[in-house]
SERO-4910 file (N, C-alpha, C, O; in steps of 0.05 Angstrom, whole numbers):
BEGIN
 pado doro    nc1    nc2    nc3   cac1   cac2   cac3    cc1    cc2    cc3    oc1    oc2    oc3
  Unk    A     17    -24      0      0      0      0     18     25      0     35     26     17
  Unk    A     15     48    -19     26     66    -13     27     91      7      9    100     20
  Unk    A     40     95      5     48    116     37     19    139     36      9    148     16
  Unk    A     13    143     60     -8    157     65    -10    188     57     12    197     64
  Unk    A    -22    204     48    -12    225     30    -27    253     57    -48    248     69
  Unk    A    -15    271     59    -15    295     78    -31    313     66    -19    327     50
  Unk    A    -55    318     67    -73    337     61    -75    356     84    -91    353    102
  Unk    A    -59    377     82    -54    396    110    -66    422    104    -76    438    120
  Unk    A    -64    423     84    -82    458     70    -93    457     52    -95    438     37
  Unk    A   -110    492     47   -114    494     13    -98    483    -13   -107    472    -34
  Unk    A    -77    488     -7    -57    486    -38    -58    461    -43    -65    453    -65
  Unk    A    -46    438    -14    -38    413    -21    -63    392    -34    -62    373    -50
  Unk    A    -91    409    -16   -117    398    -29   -113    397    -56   -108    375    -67
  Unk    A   -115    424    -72   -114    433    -99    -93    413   -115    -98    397   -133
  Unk    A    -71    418   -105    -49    397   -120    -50    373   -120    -35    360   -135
  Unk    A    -71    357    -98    -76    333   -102   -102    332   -110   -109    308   -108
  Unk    A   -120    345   -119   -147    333   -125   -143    345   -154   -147    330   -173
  Unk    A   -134    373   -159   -134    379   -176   -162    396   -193   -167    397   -217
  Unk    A   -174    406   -170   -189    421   -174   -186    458   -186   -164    467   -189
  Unk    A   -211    476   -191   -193    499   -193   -200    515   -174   -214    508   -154
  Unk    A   -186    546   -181   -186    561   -157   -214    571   -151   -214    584   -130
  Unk    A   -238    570   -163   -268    576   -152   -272    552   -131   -273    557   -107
  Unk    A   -274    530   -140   -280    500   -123   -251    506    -90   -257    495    -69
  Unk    A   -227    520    -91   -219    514    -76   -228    542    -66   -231    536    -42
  Unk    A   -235    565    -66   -249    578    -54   -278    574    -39   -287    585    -19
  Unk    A   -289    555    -56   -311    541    -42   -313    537    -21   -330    544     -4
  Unk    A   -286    517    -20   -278    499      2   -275    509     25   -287    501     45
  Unk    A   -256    533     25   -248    556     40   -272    563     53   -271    571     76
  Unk    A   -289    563     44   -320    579     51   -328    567     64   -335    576     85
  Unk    A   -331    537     58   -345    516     83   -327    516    107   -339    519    128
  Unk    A   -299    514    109   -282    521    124   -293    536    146   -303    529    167
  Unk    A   -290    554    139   -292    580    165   -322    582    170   -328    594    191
  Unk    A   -340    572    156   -372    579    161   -374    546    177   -395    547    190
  Unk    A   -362    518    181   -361    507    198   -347    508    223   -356    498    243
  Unk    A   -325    521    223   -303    536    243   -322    553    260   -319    551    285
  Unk    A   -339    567    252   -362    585    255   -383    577    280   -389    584    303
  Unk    A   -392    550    254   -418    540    278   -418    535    289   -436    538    306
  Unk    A   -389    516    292   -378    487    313   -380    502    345   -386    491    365
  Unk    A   -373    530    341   -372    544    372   -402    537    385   -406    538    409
  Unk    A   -425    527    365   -456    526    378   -465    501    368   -480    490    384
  Unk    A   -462    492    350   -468    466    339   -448    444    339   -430    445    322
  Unk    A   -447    420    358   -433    400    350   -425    379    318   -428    355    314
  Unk    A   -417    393    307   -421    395    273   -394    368    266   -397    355    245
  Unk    A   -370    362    284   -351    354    273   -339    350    308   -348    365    325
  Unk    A   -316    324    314   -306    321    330   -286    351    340   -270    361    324
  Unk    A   -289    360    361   -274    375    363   -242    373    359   -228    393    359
  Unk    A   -232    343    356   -204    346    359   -200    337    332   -183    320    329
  Unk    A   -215    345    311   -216    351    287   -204    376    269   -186    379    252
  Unk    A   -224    391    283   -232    424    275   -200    431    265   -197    440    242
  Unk    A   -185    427    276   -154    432    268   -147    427    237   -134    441    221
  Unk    A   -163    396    234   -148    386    205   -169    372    183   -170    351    170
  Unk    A   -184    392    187   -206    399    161   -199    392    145   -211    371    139
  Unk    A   -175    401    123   -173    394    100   -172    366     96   -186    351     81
  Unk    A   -148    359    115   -148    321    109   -170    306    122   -186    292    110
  Unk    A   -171    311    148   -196    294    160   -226    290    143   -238    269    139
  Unk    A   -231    316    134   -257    324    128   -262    320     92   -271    303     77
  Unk    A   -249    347     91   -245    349     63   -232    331     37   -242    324     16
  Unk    A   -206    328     50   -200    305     33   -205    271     39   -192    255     26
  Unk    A   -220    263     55   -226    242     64   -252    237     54   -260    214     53
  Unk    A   -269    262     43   -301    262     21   -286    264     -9   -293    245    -23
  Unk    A   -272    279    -20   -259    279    -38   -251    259    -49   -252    263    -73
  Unk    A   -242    240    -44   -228    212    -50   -246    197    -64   -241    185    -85
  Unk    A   -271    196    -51   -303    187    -72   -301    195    -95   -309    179   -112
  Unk    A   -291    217   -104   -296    219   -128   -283    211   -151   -293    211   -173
  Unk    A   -252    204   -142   -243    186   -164   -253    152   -164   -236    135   -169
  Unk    A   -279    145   -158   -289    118   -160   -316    127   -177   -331    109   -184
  Unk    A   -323    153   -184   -351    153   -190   -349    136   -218   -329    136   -232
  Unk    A   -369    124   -223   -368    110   -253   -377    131   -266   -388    150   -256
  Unk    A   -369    124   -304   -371    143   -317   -398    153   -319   -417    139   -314
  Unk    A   -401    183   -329   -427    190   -327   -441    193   -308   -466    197   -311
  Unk    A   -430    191   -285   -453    186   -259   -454    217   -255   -437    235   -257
  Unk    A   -492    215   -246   -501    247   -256   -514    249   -221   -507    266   -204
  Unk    A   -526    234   -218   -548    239   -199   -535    222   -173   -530    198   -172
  Unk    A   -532    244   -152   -520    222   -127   -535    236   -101   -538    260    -96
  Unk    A   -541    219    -89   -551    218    -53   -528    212    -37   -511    195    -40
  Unk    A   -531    234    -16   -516    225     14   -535    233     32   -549    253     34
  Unk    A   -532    202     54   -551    206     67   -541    205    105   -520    196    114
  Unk    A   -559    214    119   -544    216    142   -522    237    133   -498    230    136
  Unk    A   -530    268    120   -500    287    115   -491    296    139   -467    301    140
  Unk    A   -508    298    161   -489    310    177   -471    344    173   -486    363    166
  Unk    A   -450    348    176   -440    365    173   -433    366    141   -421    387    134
  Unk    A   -436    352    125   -443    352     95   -416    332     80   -408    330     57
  Unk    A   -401    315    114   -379    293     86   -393    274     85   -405    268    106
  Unk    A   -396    262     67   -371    268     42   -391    287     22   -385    302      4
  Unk    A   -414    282     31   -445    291      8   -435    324      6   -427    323    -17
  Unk    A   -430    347     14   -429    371      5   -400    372     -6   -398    385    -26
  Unk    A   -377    359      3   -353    366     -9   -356    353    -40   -349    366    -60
  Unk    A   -363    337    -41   -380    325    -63   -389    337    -83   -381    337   -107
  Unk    A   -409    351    -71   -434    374    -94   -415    394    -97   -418    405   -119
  Unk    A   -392    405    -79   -381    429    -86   -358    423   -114   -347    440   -128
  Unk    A   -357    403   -114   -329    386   -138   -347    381   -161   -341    387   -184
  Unk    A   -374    368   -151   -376    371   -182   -395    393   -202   -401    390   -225
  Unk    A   -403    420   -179   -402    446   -188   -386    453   -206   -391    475   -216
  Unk    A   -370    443   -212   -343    451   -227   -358    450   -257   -365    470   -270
  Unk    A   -362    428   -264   -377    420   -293   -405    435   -294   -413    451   -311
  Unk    A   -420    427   -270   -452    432   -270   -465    406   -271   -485    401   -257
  Unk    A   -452    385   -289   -460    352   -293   -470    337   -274   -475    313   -277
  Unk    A   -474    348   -257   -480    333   -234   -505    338   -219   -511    362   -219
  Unk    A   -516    327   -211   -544    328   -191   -539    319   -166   -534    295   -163
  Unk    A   -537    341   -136   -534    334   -115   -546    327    -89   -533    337    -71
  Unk    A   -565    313    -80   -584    309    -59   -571    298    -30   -559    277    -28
  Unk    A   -577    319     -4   -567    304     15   -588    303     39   -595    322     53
  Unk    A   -595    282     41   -613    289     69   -595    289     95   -572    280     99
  Unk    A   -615    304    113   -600    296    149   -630    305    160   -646    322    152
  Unk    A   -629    289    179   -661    296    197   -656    316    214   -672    335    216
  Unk    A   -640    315    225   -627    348    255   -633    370    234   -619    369    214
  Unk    A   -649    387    237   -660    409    229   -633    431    231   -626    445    212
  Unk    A   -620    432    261   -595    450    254   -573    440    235   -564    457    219
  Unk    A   -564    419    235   -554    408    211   -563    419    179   -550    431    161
  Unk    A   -589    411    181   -591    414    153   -595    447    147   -595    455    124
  Unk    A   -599    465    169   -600    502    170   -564    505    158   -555    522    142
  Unk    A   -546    479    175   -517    494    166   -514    491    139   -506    508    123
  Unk    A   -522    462    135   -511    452    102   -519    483     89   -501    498     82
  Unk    A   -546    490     85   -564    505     78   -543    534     65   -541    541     42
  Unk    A   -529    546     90   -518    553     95   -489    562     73   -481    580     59
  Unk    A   -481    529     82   -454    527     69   -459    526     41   -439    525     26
  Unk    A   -488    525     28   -495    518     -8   -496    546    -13   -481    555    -31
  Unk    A   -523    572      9   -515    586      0   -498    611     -7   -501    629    -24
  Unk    A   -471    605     16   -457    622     14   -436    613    -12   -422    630    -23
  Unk    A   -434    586    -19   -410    582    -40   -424    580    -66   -409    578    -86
  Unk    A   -457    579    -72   -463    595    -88   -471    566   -104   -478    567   -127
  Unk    A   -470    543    -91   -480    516   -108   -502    507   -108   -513    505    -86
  Unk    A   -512    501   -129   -537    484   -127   -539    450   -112   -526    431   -120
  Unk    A   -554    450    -95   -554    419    -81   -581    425    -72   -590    448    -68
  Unk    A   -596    397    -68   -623    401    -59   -618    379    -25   -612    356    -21
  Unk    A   -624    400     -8   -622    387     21   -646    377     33   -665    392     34
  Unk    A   -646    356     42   -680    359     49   -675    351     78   -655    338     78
  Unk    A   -687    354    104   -685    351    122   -720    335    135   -742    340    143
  Unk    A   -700    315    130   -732    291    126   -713    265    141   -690    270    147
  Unk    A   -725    239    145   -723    217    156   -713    198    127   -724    193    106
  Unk    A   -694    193    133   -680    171    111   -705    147    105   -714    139     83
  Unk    A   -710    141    122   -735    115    128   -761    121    117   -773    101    109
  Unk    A   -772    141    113   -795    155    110   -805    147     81   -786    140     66
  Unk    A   -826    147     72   -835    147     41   -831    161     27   -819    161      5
  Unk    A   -847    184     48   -842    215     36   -807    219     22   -799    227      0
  Unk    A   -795    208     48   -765    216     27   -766    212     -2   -768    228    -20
  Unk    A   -764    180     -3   -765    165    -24   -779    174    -40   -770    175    -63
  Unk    A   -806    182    -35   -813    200    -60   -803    221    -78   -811    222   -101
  Unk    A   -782    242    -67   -769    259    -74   -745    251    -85   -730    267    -95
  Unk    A   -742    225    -85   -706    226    -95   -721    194   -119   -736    174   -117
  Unk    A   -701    209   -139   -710    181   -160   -693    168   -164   -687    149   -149
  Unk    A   -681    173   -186   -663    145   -197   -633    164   -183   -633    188   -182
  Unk    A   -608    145   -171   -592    151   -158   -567    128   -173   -566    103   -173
  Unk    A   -554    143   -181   -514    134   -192   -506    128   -170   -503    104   -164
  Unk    A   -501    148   -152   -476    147   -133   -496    148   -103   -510    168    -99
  Unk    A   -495    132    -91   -502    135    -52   -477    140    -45   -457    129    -54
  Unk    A   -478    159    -26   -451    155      3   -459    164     26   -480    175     32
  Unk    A   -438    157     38   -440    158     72   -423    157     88   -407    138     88
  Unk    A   -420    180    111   -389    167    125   -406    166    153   -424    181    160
  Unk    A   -396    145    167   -391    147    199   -437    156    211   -448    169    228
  Unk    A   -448    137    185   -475    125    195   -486    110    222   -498    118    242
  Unk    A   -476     81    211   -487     58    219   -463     38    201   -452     37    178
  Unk    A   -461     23    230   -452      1    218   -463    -13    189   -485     -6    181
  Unk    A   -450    -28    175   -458    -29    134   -487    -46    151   -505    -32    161
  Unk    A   -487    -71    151   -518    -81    150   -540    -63    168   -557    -78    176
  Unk    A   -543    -45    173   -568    -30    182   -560    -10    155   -579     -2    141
  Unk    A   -533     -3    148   -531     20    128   -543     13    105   -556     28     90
  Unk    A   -537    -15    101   -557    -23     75   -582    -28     75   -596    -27     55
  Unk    A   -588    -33     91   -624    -28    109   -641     -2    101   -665      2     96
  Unk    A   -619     13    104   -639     41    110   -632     53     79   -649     69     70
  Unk    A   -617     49     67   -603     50     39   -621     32     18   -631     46     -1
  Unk    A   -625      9     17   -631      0      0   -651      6    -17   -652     -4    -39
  Unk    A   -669     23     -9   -697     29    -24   -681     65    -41   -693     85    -49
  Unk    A   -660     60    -41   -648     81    -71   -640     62    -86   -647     65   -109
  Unk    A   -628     43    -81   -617     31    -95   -631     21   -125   -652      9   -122
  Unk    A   -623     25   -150   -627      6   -170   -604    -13   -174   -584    -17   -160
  Unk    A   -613    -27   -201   -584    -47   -208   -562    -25   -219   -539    -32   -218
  Unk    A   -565     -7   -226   -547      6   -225   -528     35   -212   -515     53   -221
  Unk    A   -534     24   -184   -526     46   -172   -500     37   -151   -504     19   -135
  Unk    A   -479     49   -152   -459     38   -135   -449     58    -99   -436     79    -97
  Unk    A   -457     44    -83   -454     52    -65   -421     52    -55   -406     33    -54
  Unk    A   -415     86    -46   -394     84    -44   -389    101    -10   -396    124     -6
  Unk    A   -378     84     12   -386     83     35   -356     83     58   -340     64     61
  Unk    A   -355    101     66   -322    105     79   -324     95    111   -331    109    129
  Unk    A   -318     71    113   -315     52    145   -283     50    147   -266     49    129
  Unk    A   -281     50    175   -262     44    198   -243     15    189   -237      4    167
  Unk    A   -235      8    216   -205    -15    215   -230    -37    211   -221    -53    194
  Unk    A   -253    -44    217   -275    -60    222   -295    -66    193   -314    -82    193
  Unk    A   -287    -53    172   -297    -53    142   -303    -81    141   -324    -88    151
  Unk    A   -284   -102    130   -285   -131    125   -299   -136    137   -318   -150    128
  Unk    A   -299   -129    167   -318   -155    187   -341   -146    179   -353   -167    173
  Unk    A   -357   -124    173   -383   -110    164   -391   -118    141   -415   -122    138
  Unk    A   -375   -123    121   -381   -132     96   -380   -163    104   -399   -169     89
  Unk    A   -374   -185    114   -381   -207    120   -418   -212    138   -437   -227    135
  Unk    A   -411   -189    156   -437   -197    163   -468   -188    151   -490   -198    154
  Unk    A   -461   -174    143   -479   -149    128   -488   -170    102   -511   -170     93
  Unk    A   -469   -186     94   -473   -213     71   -489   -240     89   -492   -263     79
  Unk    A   -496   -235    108   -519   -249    115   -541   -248    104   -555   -268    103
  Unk    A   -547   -234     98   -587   -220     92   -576   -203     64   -596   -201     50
  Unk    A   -553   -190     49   -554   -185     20   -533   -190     14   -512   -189     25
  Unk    A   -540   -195     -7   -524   -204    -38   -520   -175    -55   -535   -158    -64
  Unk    A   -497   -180    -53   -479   -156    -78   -459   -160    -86   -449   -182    -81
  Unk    A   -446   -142   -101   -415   -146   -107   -410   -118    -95   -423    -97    -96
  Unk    A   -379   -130    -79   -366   -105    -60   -335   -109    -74   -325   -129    -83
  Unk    A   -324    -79    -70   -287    -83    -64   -279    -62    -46   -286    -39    -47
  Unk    A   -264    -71    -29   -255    -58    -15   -225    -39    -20   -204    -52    -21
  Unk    A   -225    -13    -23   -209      3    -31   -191     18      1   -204     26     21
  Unk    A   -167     18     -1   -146     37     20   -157     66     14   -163     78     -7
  Unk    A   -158     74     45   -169    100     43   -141    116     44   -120    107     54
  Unk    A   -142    140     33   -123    157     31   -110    175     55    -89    187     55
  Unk    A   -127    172     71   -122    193     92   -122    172    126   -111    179    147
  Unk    A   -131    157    122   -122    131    144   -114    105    142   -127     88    130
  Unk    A   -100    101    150    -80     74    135   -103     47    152   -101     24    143
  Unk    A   -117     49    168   -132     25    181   -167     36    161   -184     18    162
  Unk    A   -173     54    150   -199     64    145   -198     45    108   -180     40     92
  Unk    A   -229     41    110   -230     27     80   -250     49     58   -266     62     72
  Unk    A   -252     53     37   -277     46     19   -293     30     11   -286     18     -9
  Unk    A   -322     23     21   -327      0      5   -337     11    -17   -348     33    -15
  Unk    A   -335      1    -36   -357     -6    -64   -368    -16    -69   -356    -37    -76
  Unk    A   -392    -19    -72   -418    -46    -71   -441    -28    -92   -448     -5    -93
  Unk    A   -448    -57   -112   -459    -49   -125   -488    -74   -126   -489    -90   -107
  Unk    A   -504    -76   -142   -521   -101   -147   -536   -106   -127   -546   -128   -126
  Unk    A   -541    -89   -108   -561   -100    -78   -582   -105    -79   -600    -90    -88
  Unk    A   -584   -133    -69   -614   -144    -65   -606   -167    -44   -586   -182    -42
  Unk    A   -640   -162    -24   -639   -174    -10   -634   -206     -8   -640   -214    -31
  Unk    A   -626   -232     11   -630   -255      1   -650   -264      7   -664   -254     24
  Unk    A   -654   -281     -3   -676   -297     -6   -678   -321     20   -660   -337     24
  Unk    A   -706   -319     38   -701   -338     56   -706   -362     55   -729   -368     48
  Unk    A   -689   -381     62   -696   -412     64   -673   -415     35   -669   -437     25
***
């Protein structure tokens, strides 16, 4: 595996993702307008707040060199303070190509995301609704890309996930030193195809990729 790569600032972001200077102004923007809230909203671990770019930023970033081609329309659910789902929508602002949906049910949550879309000036549709709900599911249709960091363990994650899913949608999902064991048990009750990818920013943290979900069949 290769050596773990240092995402410490703006620039090193830019020179490793390779974005331009509007998208890294973006970034900048969620920056300090989370730096912001965190003083009143528990938005992010406090012994975080220090190393945004890598923790945060470039640890949602990394999703996007797995998106399959063409992938237009993506959900993150459970956003939370908006990783990987807003660093996400702010990257692929760049083109416009993209369609961004993130739910979170905490109403202050979803006031910050709100927040952080409209001060960097991007289109994303936030809805602050129940992942579980119909109603959600009514609002969100066909979905390319799911993600999620730091939910639910994978078999409840694919539980509450599965009703986006089509046959063609690849769920791309950032777990801990504990990935494998989750993807073994989580293969109790569904059937898919997974790979497990080295995360960039923690040498024990995985990617999964899982695509094809459906439940199994009992007996």
């Amino acid at each position: 595996m290769a050596p773990l790569k240092r995402i410490d600032a703006p620039e090193s972001f830019q020179a490793e993702f390779g974005i331009s200077r509007e998208t890294l102004d973006r970034l900048t923007t969620y920056a300090q307008i989370l730096t912001r809230w965190q003083a009143t909203i528990n938005l992010v671990a406090p012994s975080t707040l220090g190393d945004i770019w890598n923790r945060h930023f470039a640890d949602s970033a990394q999703l996007w060199r797995f998106r399959p081609p063409n992938a237009r329309n993506w959900l993150d659910i459970g956003s939370g303070a908006g990783f990987p789902g807003l660093v996400l929508a702010i990257i692929g602002a760049e083109t416009g190509a993209t369609h961004h949906i993130l739910i979170e049910s905490d109403a202050r949550k979803a006031a910050f995301l709100r927040e952080v879309a409209r001060a960097t000036g991007i289109t994303v549709d936030i809805l602050c609704m129940r992942i579980e709900n119909s109603e959600t599911r009514a609002k969100v249709k066909s979905v390319d890309c799911l993600t999620a960091r730091a939910l639910a363990p994978l078999p409840r994650l694919l539980e509450m996930s599965a009703p986006y899913f089509t046959s063609a949608t690849l769920g791309l999902f950032l777990k801990g030193k504990d990935a494998a064991a989750e993807v073994e048990q989580a293969a109790q009750a569904w059937q898919f195809d997974c790979e497990l990818k080295p995360s960039m920013t923690d040498a024990d943290a995985r990617i999964v990729l899982l695509n094809a979900l459906k439940p199994k069949r009992e007996g």
